[in-house]
ZAMARGU-4260 file (C-alpha; in steps of 0.2 Angstrom, whole numbers, plus 5000, padded with zeros to 4 digits):
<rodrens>
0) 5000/5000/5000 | 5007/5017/4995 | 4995/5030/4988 | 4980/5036/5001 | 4967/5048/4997
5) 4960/5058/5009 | 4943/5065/5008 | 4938/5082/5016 | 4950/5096/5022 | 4944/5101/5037
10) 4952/5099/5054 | 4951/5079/5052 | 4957/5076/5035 | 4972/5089/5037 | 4977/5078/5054
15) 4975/5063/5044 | 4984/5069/5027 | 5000/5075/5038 | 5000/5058/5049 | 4999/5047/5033
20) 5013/5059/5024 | 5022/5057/5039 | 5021/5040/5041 | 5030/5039/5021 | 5013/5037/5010
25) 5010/5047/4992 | 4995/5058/4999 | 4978/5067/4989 | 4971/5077/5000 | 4956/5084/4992
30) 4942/5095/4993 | 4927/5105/4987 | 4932/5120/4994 | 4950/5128/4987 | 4951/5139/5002
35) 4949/5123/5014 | 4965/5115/5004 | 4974/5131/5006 | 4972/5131/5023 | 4974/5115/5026
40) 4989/5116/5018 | 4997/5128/5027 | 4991/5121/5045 | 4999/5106/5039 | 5017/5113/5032
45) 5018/5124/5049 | 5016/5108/5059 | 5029/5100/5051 | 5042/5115/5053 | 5035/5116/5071
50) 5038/5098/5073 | 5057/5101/5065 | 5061/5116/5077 | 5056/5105/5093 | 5066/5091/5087
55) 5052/5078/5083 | 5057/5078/5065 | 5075/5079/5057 | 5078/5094/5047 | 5073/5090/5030
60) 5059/5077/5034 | 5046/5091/5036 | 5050/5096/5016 | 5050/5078/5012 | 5035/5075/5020
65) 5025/5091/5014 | 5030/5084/4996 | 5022/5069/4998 | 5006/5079/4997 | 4995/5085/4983
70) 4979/5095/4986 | 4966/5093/4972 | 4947/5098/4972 | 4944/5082/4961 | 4938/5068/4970
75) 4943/5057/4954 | 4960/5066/4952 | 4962/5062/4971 | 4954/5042/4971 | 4960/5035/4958
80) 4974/5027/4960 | 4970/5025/4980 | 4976/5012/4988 | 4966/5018/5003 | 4954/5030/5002
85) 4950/5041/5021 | 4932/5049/5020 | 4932/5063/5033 | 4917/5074/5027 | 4904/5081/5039
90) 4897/5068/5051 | 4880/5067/5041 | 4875/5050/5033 | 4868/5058/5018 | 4885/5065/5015
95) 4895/5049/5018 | 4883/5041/5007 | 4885/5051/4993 | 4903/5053/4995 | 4905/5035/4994
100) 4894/5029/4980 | 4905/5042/4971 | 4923/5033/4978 | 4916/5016/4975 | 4911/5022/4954
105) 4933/5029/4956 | 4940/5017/4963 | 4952/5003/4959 | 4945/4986/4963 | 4957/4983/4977
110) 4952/4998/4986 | 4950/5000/5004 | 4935/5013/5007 | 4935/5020/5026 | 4927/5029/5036
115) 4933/5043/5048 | 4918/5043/5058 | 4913/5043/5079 | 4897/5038/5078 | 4892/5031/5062
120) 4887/5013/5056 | 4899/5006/5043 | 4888/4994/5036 | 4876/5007/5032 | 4888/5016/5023
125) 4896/5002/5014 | 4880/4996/5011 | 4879/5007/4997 | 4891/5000/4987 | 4898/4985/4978
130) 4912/4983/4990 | 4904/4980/5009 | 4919/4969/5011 | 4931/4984/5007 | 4921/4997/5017
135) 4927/5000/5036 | 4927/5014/5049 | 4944/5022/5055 | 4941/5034/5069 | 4954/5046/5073
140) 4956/5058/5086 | 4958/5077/5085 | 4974/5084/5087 | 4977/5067/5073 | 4994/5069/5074
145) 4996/5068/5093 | 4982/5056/5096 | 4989/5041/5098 | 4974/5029/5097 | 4962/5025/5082
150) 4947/5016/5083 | 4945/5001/5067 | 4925/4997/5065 | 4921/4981/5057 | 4907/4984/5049
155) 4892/4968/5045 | 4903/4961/5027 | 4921/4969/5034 | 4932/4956/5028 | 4949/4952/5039
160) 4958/4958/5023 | 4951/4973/5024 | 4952/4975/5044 | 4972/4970/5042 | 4975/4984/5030
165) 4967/4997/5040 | 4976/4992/5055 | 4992/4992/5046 | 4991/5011/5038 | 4986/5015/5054
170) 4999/5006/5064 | 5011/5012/5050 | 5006/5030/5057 | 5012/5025/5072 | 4994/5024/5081
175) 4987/5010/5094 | 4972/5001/5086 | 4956/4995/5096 | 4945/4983/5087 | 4926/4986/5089
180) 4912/4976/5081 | 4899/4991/5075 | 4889/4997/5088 | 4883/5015/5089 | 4895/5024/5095
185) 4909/5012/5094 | 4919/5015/5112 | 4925/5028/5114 | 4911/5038/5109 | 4898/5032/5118
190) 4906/5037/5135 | 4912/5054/5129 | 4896/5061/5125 | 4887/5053/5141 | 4902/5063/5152
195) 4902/5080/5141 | 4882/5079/5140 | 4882/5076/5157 | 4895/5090/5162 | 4883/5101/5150
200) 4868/5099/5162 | 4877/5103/5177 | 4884/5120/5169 | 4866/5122/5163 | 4859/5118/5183
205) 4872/5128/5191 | 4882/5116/5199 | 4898/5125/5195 | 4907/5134/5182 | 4914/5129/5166
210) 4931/5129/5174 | 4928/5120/5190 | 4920/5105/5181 | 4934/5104/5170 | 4945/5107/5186
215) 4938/5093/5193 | 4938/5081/5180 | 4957/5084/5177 | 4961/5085/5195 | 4950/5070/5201
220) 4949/5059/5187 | 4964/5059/5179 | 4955/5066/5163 | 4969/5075/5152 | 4955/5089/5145
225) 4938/5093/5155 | 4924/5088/5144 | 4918/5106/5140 | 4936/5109/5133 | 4935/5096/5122
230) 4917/5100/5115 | 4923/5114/5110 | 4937/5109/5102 | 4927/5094/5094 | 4916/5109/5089
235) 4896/5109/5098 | 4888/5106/5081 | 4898/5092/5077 | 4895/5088/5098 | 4875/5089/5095
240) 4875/5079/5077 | 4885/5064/5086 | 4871/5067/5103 | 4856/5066/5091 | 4863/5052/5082
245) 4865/5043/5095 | 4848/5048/5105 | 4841/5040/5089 | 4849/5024/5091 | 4852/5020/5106
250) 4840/5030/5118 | 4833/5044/5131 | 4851/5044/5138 | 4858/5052/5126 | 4845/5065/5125
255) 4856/5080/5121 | 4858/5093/5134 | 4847/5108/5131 | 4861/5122/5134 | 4870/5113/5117
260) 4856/5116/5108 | 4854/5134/5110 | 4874/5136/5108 | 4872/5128/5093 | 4857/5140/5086
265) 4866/5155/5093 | 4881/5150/5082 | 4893/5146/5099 | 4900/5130/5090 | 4916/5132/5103
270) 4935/5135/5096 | 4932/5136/5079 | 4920/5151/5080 | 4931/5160/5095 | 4917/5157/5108
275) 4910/5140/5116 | 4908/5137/5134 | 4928/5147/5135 | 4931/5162/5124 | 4946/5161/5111
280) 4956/5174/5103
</rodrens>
């Protein structure tokens, strides 16, 4: 495996693009959006002369590795001589969908279609398609390329071919890999929206601040990031898709907070928008 396409170039599909190039892969990173690829691109080729400066890279692997890259609005320009192909589109099935019927028309026939979902159902998704067996879910975590664990989804038809060669490019990224039969939600998913959900309601109730919940979660329970930091760096729109989703599928539970959705329709989506449950510059 050599070439792997990465689809969408937002804060997901950058992480992934500059771990895979890292990691020694021909990378297409593509994009509907031009000014998403530009940024993406410059995120990523300031991370990799970050990552020289502090002495996690060699001088001269951040060039190499940005090389590795192409950016292309094309998804057939991007896909088609994919190896692997790493869907990281809005977390919408619609979308997913439709990005993959589209892949699946591209595509080599050895090719791997994944998934860089939290929450959604692989089968569905590869459902939609000739390949099922070729269809997976590979769930990274945001900051990608400090993250260290990524979550493989078998989906219904999955084969073990297709399960080996995800856990290889990811494991070729340096990453640990959990196996998890589809459930909604996977793992990890399913118990970070119950804490953050329920960290929302005691905001909303008045239990404490924003910072002292956090402060507690951190100080007590070991937690690296206070759940109300990392909604907002997950973004609260993406935080109440992944909630309704899985109040849908799996019940009252996960019933999402009130106070998210009226962040949400007031535009308060959390770092990215410069206001959440902090303020950022």
């Amino acid at each position: 495996m050599k070439n792997v396409a990465v689809i969408g170039g937002g804060i997901m599909g950058r992480g992934i693009a500059y771990s895979s190039a890292l990691a020694g892969f021909q990378v297409h990173l593509q994009d509907i959006n031009s000014d998403a690829l530009n940024t993406a691109k410059e995120y990523i080729e300031k991370e990799l002369k970050k990552s020289v400066e502090r002495g996690f890279l060699q001088p001269g692997e951040d060039v190499a590795s940005a090389n590795r890259i192409s950016y292309t609005t094309s998804i057939e320009e991007a896909a088609a001589q994919a190896d692997l192909v790493i869907e990281a589109v809005l977390e919408r099935m619609d979308i997913k969908v439709e990005v993959f019927k589209k892949l699946d028309a591209i595509c080599a026939e050895h090719t791997v279609l994944a998934t860089n979902t939290s929450t959604m159902s692989p089968t569905e998704i590869g459902a939609q398609t000739s390949r099922p067996d070729k269809c997976i879910a590979m769930h990274f975590f945001n900051p990608v390329h400090k993250m260290k664990l990524v979550e493989i989804v078998r989906g219904l038809d999955t084969s073990d071919e297709t399960y080996a060669i995800a856990k290889h490019a990811a494991e070729t990224m340096r990453k640990e890999v959990v196996e998890v039969n589809e459930f909604p939600g996977f793992v990890t998913s399913r118990m970070n929206c119950l804490i953050g959900n329920e960290a929302m309601n005691m905001l909303m109730e008045g239990v404490a601040s924003a910072e002292d919940i956090d402060k507690a979660m951190k100080l007590g329970l070991n937690h690296p990031m206070g759940p109300l930091e990392l909604a907002d760096l997950v973004g609260l729109d993406t935080r109440l898709r992944n909630m309704e989703y899985l109040y849908q599928t799996l019940g009252e539970k996960y019933r999402p907070c009130p106070l998210l959705i009226k962040y949400v329709k007031a535009g308060r989506l959390g770092k990215k928008s410069g206001n959440g449950f902090y303020k950022y510059e």
